[in-house]
N, C-alpha and C positions, 0 to 999 in steps of 0.2 A: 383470525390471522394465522399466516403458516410458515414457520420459518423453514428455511430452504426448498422452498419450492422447487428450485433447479434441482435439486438431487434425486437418487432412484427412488426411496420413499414418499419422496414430497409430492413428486410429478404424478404419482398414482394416487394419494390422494386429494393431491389439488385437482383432480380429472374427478374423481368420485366428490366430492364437496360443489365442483361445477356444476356436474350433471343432476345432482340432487338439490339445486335453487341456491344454494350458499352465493351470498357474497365472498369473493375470497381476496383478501389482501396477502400478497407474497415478499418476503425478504429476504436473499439470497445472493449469496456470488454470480457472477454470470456462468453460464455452462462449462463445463470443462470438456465436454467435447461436443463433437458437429451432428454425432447420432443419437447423442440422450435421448433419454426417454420426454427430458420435456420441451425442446425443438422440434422431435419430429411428430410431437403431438399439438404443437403448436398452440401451448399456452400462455402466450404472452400475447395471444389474441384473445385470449378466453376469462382471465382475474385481471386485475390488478397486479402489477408487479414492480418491484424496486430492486434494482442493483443495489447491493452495500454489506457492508461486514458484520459479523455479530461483535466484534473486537471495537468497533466503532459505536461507544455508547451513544455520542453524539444525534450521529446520524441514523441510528437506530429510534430511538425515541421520537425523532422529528416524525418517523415515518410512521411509531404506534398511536401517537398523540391525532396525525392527522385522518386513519383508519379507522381508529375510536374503535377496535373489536369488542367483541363480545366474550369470542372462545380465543383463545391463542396455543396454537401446536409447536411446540418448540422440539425441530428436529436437528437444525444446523449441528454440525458438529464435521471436524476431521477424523474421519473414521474409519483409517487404516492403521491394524496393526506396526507395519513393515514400516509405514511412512511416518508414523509415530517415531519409532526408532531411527532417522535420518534427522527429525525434528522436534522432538520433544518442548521444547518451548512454545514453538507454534502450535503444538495440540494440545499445550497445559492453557495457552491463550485463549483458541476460538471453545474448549469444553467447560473449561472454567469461570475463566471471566467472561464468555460471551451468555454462557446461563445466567451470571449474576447482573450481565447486562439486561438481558430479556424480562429478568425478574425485576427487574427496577422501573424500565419501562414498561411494564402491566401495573404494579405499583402505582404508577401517577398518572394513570390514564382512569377516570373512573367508571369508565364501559366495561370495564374488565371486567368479567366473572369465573371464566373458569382458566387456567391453565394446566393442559396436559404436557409433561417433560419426559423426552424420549431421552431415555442412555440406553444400556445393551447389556445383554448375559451377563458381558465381559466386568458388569462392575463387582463380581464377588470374588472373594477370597479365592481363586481355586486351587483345591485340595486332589485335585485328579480323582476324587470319590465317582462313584456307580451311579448314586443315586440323584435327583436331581434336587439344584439350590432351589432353596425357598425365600420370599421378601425380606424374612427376619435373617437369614442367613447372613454371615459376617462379608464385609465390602470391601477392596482391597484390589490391588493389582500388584501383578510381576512386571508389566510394561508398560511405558508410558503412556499409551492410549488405555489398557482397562484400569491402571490407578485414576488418570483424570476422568473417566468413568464413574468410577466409588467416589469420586470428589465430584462431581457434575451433582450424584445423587446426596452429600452433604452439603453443596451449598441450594439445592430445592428444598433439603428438611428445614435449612437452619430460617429460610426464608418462609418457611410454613409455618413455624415453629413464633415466628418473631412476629409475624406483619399478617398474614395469611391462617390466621386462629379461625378456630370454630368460632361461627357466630359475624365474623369478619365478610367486607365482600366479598374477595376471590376465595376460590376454593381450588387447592392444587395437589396436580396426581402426579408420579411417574412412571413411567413403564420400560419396562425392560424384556426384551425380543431378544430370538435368539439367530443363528446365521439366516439371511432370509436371501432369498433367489427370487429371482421372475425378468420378464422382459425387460429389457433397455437400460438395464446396468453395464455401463463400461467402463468401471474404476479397474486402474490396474492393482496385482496383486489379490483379485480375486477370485475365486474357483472358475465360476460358469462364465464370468467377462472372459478371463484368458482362455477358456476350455473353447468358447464360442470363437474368437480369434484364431486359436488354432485349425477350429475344423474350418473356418471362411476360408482359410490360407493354404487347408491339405496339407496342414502338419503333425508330426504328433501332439497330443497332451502329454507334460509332462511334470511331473508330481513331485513335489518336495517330502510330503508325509501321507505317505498312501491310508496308512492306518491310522490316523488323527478322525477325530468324529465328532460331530459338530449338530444341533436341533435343525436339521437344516427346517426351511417351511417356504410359503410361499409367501409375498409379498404381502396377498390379500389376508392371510388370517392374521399377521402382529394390528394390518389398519382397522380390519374388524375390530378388536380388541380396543385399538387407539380411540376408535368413535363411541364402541360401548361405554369406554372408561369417561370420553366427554361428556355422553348423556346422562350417564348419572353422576355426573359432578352437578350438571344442570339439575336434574330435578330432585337428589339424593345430598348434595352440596358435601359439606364436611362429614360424613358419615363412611363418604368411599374417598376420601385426598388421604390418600397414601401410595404404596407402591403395589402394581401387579406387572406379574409376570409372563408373558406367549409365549407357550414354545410347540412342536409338536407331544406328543403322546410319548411319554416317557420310553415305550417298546420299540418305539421309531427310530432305533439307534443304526446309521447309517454312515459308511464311513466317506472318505476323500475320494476312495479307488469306488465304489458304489455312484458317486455322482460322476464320475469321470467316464466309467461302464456306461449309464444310462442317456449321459450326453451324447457317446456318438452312436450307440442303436438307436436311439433317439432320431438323431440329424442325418445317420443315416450311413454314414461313412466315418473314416480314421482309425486312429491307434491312439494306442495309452502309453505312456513307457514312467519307469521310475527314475525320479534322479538322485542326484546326489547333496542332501540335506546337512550334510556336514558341517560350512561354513553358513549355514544361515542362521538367521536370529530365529530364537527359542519361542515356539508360541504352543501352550497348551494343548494337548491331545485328546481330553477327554474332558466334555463338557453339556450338560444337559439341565432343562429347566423343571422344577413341578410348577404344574398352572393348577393345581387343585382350590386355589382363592379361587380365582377367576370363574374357573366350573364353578363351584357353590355360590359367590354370590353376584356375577354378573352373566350369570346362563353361558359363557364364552365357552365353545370346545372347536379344537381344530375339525374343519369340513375334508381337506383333503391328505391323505395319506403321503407316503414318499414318492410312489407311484407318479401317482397324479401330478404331483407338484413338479416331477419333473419333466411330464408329461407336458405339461404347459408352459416351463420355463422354456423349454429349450425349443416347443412347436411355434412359442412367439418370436423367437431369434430366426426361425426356417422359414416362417410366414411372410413376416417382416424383408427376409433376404429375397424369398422368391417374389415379393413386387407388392404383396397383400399392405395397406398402410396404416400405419401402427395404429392410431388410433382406432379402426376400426377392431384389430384383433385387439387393444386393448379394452377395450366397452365391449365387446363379444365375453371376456373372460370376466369380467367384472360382473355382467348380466347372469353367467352360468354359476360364478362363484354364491352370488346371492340368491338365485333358484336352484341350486342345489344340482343344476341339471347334469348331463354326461358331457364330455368333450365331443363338440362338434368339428373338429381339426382334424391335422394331420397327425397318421398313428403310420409309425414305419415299423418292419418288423426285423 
């Protein structure tokens, strides 16, 4: 089962769980916009899906109870910093108690056996440090989206901890990703969504923190990671329920004005300009993950560099515009991500 299927992460995985024979049962809001990634991929022809809230224990349960999953992906979540800070209650709601929802409903379902829980970088402490956090690294936030974050991943411990023991059926992991990019993201306030809207519109980009630096990566290596960590919940069970980390290669340190650069050589056309960051809310500048767990004990290492990644974020947004239709550029990328292959796309210079 996959929560938020409608969103940017969900829709790429519920497309790779499709195409790989999975039953997929989806829970999710309805889309927030007309060009997601998963309308125009047109998965509500392809799983199972249900409208509904993770805040809605209710109607939640009805829909895990009737599903009967096996695995369950808990990615739902409000997941803007900015919009955090307009709404803080609502993102302490759907990260907090919609996790303690989801956990409650796997809980009383007895098909359940594994669940994997996505939170983000964002849930550690951060100390503006060089070096990157690690799982045991202290949890914490400065804003109301990465504290409810560091809380999403206390109420997953306290429920492993309590219900979800060694030896117990379910067995649960969480993971934490760090900024991820790729086709058919179009939440506002976010780098390549806004960066992409600029250059559709022949406008500038325009940058609130040019030198702010973030893991960016691709979409495909946190899900690689997400499926790894399922499998071996499956076959490894309580030996790997705990917490790992995705991020790029620690050297991969890339900033705002880097992705900004590489979007319009990329797309082909625009300008970049800075603005003025004065009056805006405060979000961290320096931030990076160690996946060194992941390397040793689930084989995970990132496939594509910065390059690459943005090579393919931003050739699927040019694709997709010039007429090519999503799903096919998105199972092209998916097929070369897992053979390792070269980029068969468009390379502008």
């Amino acid at each position: 089962m996959l929560f938020r299927s409608t969103g940017f992460k969900g829709s790429w995985l519920a497309l790779m769980l499709h195409d790989a024979g999975a039953r997929v049962q989806g829970y999710a809001l309805a889309p927030e916009h007309d060009e997601g990634h998963f309308a125009l991929l047109g998965l509500d022809r392809m799983i199972d899906h249900a409208v509904g809230d993770v805040r809605d224990a209710d109607a939640l349960a009805r829909v895990v109870a009737a599903a009967r999953p096996e695995i369950v992906f808990h990615l739902a979540a409000q997941a803007l910093v900015r919009r955090s800070y307009a709404d803080p209650r609502g993102t302490w709601e759907t990260n907090v108690i919609g996790t303690a929802n989801v956990l409650e409903a796997a809980r009383a379902v007895d098909s359940v056996r594994s669940v994997v829980v996505v939170t983000s970088d964002k849930c550690y402490e951060n100390v503006e440090t060089s070096r990157g956090y690690r799982e045991d690294d202290r949890l914490g936030g400065k804003d109301p989206y990465s504290a409810s974050k560091a809380a999403a991943e206390m109420v997953a411990s306290a429920w492993a901890r309590s219900w979800f023991t060694p030896g117990s059926r379910v067995a649960l992991a969480t993971v934490r990703a760090g900024n991820v990019v790729g086709g058919g993201d179009w939440c506002e306030d976010r780098l390549v969504p806004d960066a992409i809207r600029s250059l559709r519109r022949d406008e500038p980009l325009v940058l609130r923190h040019p030198g702010a630096t973030r893991p960016w990566q691709h979409v495909l290596e946190p899900l690689a990671g997400y499926l790894l960590v399922a499998d071996a919940l499956e076959s490894r069970r309580h030996e790997v329920a705990e917490a790992w980390n995705f991020g790029p290669d620690e050297r991969e340190a890339h900033t705002v004005m880097d992705v900004a650069r590489e979007s319009v050589r990329i797309w082909g056309s625009g300008e970049v300009r800075v603005g003025d960051a004065a009056a805006d809310m405060p979000e961290a500048t320096l931030l990076h993950l160690n996946c060194d767990k992941a390397r040793d004990r689930l084989g995970w290492s990132p496939r594509w560099d910065f390059a690459r990644t943005m090579l393919e974020t931003v050739s699927w947004y040019r694709r997709v515009h010039d007429g090519e239709r999503a799903a096919d550029v998105t199972r092209a990328q998916v097929a070369a991500y897992m053979a390792g292959a070269p980029h068969p796309g468009l390379v502008r210079a």
